[in-house]
C-alpha positions in Angstrom: 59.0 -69.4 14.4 56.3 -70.7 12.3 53.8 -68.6 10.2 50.9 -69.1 12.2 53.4 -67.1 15.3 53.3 -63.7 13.1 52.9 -61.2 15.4 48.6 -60.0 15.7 48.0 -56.8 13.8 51.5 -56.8 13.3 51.1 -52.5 12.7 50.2 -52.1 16.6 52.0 -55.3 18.2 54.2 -54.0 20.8 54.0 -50.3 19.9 53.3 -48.7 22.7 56.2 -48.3 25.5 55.4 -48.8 29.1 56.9 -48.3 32.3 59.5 -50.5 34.2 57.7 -52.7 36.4 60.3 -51.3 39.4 59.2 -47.4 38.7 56.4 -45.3 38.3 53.5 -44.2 40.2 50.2 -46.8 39.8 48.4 -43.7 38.1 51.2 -43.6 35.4 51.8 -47.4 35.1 47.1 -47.3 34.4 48.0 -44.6 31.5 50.1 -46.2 29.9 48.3 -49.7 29.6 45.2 -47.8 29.4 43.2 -47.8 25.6 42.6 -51.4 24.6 39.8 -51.4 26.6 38.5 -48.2 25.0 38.0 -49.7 21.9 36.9 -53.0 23.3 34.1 -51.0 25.2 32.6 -49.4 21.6 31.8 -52.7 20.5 29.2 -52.8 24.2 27.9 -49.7 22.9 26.9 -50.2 19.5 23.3 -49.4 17.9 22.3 -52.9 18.8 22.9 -52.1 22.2 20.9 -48.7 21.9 18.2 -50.4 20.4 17.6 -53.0 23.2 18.2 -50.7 25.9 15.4 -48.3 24.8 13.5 -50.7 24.1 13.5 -52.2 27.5 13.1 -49.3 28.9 10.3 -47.9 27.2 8.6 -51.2 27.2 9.6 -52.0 31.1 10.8 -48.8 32.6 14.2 -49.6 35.1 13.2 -53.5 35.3 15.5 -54.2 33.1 19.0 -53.1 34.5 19.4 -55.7 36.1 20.0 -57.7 33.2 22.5 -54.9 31.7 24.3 -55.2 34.9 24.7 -59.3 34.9 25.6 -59.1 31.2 28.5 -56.6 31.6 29.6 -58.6 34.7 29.8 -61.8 32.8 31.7 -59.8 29.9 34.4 -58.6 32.0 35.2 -62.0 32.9 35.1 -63.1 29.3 37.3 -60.0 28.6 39.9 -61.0 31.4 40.4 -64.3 29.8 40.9 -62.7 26.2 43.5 -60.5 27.8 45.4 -63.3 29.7 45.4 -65.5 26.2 47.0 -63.0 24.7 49.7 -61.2 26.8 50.8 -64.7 27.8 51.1 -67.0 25.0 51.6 -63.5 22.5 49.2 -65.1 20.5 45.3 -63.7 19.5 42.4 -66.0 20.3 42.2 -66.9 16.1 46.2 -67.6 16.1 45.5 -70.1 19.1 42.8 -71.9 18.3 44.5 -72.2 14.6 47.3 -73.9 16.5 45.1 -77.0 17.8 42.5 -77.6 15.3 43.3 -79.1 11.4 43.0 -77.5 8.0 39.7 -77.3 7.5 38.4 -76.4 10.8 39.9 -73.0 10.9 38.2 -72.7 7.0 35.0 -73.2 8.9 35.6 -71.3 12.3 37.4 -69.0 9.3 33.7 -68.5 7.7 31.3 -68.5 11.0 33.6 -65.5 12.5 33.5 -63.6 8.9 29.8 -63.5 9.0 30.1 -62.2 13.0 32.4 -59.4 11.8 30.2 -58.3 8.8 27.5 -58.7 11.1 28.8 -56.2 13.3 29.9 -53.7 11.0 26.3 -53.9 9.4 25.2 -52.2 12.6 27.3 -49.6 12.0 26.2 -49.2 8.9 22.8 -48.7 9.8 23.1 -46.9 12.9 25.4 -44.2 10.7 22.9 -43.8 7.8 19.9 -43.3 10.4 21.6 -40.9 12.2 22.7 -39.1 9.0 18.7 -39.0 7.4 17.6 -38.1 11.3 20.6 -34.9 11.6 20.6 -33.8 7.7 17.6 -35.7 6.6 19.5 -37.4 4.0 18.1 -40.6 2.1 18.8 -43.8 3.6 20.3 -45.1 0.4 22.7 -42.2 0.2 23.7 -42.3 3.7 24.3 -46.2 3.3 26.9 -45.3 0.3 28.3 -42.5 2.6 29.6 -45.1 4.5 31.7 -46.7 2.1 33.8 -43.2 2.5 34.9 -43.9 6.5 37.5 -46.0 5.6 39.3 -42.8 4.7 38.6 -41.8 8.5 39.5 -45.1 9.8 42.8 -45.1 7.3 43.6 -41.5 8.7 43.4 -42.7 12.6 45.5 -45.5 12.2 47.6 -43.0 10.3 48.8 -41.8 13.6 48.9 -44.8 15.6 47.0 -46.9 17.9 48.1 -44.5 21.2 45.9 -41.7 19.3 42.9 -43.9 18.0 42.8 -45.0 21.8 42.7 -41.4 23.0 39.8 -40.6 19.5 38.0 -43.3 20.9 38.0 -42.4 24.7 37.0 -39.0 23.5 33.9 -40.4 21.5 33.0 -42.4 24.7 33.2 -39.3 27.0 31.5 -37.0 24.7 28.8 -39.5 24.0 28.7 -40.5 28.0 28.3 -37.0 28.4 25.0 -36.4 25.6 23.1 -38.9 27.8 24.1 -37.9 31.2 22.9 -34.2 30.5 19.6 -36.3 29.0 19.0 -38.3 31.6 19.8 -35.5 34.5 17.3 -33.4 32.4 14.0 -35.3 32.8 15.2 -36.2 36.2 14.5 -40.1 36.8 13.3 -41.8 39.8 16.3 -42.8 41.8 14.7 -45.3 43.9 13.3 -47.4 40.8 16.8 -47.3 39.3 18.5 -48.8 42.4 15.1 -50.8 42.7 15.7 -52.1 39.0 19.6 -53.2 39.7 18.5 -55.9 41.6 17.3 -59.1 39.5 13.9 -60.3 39.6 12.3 -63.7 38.8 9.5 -61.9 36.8 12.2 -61.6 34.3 12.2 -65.5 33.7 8.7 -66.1 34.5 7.3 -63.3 31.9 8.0 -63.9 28.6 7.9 -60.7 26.8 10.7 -59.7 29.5 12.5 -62.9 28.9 12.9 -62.0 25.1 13.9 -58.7 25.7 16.3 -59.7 28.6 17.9 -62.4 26.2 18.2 -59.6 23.3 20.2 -57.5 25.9 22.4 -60.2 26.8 23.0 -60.8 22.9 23.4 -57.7 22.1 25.9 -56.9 24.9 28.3 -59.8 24.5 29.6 -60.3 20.5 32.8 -62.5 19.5 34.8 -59.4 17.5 35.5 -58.0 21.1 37.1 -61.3 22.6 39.3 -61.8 19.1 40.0 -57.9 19.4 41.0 -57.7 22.9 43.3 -60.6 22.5 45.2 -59.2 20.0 44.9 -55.7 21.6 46.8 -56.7 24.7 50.0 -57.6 23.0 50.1 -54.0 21.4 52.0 -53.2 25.1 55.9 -53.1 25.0 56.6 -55.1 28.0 59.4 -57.9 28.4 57.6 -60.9 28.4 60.4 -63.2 29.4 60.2 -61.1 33.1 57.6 -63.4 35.1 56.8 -59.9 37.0 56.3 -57.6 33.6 53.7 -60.1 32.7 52.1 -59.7 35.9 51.7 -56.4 35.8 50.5 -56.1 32.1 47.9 -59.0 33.2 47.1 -56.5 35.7 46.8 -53.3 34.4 45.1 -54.7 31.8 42.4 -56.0 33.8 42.4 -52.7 35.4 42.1 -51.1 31.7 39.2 -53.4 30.6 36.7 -53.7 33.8 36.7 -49.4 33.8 36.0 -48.9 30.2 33.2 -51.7 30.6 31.7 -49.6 33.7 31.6 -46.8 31.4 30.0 -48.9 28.9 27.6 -50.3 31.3 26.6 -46.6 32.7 26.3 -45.2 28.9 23.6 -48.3 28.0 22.0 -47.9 31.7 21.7 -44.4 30.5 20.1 -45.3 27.3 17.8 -47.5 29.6 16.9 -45.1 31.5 16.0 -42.6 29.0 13.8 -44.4 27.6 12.1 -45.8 30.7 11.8 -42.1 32.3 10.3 -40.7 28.7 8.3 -43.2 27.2 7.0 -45.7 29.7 3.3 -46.5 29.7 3.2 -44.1 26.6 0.7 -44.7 23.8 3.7 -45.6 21.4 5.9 -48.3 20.9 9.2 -46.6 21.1 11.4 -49.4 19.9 13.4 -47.4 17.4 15.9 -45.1 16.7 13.4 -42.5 14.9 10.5 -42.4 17.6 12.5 -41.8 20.4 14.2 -38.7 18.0 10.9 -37.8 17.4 9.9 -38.5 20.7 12.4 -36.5 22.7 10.5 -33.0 21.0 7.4 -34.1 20.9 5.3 -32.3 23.6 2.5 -33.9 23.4 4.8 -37.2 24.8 7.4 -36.0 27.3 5.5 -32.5 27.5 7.6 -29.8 28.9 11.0 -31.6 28.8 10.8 -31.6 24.7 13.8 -30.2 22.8 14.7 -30.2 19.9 17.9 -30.0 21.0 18.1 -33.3 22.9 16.7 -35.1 20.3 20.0 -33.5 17.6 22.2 -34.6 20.5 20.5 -38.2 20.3 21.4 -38.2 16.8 24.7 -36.9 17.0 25.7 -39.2 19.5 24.4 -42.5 17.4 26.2 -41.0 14.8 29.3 -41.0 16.2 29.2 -44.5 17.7 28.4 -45.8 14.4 31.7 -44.4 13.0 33.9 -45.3 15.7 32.4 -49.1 15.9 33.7 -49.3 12.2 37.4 -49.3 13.3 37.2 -52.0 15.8 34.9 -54.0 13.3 37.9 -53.7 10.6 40.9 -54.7 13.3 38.9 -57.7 14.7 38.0 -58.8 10.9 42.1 -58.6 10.3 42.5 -60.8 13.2 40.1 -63.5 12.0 41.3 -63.6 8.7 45.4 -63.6 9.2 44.8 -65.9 12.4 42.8 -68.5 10.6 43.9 -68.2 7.0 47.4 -66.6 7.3 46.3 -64.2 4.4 47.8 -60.6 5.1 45.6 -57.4 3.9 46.3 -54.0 4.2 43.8 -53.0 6.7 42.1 -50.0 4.1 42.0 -53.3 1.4 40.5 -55.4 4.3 38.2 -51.9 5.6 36.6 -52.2 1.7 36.3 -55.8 1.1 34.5 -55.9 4.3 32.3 -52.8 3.8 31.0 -53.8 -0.1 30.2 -57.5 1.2 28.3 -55.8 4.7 25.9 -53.4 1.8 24.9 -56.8 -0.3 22.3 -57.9 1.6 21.5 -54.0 3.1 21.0 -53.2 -0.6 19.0 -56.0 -1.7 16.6 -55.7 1.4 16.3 -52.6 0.6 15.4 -52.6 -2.9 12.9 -55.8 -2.1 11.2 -54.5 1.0 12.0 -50.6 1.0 14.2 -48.5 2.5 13.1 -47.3 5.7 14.1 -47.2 9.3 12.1 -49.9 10.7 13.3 -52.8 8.0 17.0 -51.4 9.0 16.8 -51.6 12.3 15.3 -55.2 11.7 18.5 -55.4 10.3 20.2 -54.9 13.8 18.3 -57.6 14.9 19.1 -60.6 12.7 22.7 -58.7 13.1 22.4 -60.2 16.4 21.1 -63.4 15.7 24.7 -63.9 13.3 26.6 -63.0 16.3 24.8 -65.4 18.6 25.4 -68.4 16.8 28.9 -67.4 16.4 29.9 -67.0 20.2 29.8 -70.6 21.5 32.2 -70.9 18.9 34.4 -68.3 20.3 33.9 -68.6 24.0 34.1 -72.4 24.4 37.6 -72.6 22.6 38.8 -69.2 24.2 38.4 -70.9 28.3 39.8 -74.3 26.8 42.9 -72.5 25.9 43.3 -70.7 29.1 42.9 -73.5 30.5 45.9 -75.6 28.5 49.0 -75.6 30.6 51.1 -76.2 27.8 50.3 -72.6 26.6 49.7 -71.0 29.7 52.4 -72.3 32.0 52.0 -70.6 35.5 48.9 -68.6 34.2 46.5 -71.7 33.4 43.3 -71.0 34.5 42.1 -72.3 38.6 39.5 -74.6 38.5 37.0 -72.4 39.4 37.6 -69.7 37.0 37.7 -72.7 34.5 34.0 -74.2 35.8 32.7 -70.6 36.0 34.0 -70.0 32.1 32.3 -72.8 30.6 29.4 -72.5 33.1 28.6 -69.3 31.8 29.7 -70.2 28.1 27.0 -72.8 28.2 24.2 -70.3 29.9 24.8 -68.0 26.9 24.6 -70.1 24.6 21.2 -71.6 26.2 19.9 -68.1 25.9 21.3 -67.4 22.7 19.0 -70.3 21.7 16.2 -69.3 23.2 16.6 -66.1 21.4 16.8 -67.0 18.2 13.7 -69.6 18.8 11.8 -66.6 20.0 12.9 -64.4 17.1 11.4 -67.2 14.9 
């Protein structure tokens, strides 16, 4: 065994035991493989998520859902591929692409994927200070420092292993799933626009405000640290991989595992959607941002009987706890870049700081050049998004290549459809990803 065939996250690999493909109830065999999608699904739920989902709602009402609907169909197919990479070759995406390309290309896919992964922990970063100034009304420079401090929470999770940061994550998804369903049953959305708005519409292409927003959804829902973290993620399962019919089944559950925790990403954002299309549409406002819809959400004069001051603390509490949890998928995904590409080994709290002082260098010098204040952070979010767009051609094109390589993948190479439909849809993203950036410009 060469270096480059270390075992991915090496703490997790293969930690978790699993039933005996000949016993056990299909409920039980689910548990058990049940949790990498969890923390795959926080990344889909992010504060760049939030912010294009209310946007598009306030801006466009339910029009938009559409679009959140094709995205999250087109990542669990992205996500099914990640899996099979990884519980059949027991390599992560960065460990198999290192295997096929020279020296100096995994130095450069090395560097593009290191800006994706501070990228997406800059959104947390942001998203956590916001929600701290909105909940305690603390400084946005203070709250930015705070942050440094939650790699002692991420340190203490992985303390007790990946079975119980699954379960701390799941929790945070319920509870926030929970905030927003009590929201949105509250000011008591039209049904028939909802369904109305699930079904695309070619005003979406031919009107070009909705275009932009529709291709910041699609960015924003779809981001490279999930296919490298789901990879890796799939091998923490103690299954016998020599048994043809264990791999099956962990290909299988799996699947099962990531398409459910992606519906309940999909329903938390249609949520966020919908809030802000019920409260805010054809309002005098622009509520684009994290702090109007806050504001918004107990401001009578706005959404007139239905404020509360209440739902506006739960709003906060809720992006405040997405913020936190995104941190400890950011810092697993940034391990997996870094040992796949450069076989460098960190401990993940040395990795957690490295990554967090380089993510505040350019919040801190924006901040001290232009101010700090909500709207330049939540600008932030967007060129976030613009990192992450340019990196995932980079990270899809290889990923269906290598599904498809029946050297690696044996039995489980890709059909030739799924393999047409993969770089099909790996060339439409990256069209719109483009565009997006064009537009952005």
């Amino acid at each position: 065994m060469n270096e480059q065939q270390n075992k991915s996250l090496d703490e997790i690999n293969r930690s978790v035991k699993v039933p005996s493909v000949y016993e056990s109830s299909f409920l039980q065999k689910f548990l058990a493989y049940s949790g990498p999608g969890a923390l795959v699904a926080v990344g889909y739920m992010d504060p760049g998520n939030w912010l294009t989902s209310l946007s598009g709602g306030s801006k466009y009402r339910y029009e938009l859902l559409s679009v959140l609907l094709i995205s999250i169909l087109v990542a669990m197919f992205m996500q099914t591929l990640a899996i099979k990479l990884g519980v059949v070759s027991r390599l992560d995406l960065a460990q198999a692409i290192a295997e096929k390309i020279p020296r100096w290309g995994r130095y450069v896919l090395w560097f593009i994927n290191e800006i994706a992964m501070m990228a997406t922990d800059m959104t947390g970063v942001v998203g956590t200070s916001i929600a701290l100034k909105l909940l305690f009304g603390l400084p946005l420079i203070f709250g930015i420092f705070l942050t440094i401090f939650d790699v002692l929470l991420v340190l203490l999770f992985l303390h007790f292993g990946i079975r119980r940061i699954e379960f701390i994550v799941l929790f945070s998804i319920l509870v926030v799933g929970v905030i927003f369903g009590i929201e949105v049953f509250r000011v008591q959305p039209n049904i028939g626009g909802i369904l109305k708005g699930l079904v695309p519409t070619p005003r979406i292409l031919t009107n070009h405000d909705k275009l932009i927003m529709s291709l910041g959804i699609v960015g924003a829902t779809i981001m490279p640290h999930n296919v490298y973290l789901h990879s890796s993620l799939a091998q923490s399962r103690r299954y016998d991989y020599h048994d043809p019919k264990q791999v099956n089944e962990a290909l299988r559950f799996g699947k099962w595992d990531s398409n459910v925790h992606l519906v309940a990403a999909f329903l938390i954002n249609a949520l966020l959607l919908i809030l802000g299309g019920t409260l805010f549409f054809n309002k005098n406002a622009n509520f684009s941002a994290f702090q109007d819809v806050y504001h918004g959400l107990q401001n009578s004069a706005i959404v007139g009987s239905l404020a509360s001051p209440l739902m506006s603390t739960l709003f906060a509490f809720a992006l405040l706890i997405t913020g936190m949890i995104s941190s400890i998928t950011s810092t697993l995904a940034g391990q997996i870049v870094m040992e796949g590409y450069l076989h460098i080994r960190l401990p993940l709290w040395e990795r957690r700081l490295l990554t967090r002082f380089v993510t505040l260098i350019p919040i801190l010098i924006i901040g001290f050049i232009v101010g700090f204040s909500d709207d330049t952070f939540e600008k932030m979010i967007v060129f976030a998004q613009i990192a992450l767009s340019i990196a995932l051609p980079f990270t899809l094109f290889p990923m269906v290549a290598l599904t498809n390589n029946h050297d690696l993948m044996g039995v489980h190479t890709n059909r030739l459809s799924v393999t047409v439909i993969g770089y099909l849809l790996t060339c439409v993203i990256t069209v719109l990803n483009i565009q997006f950036i064009i537009a952005i410009f």
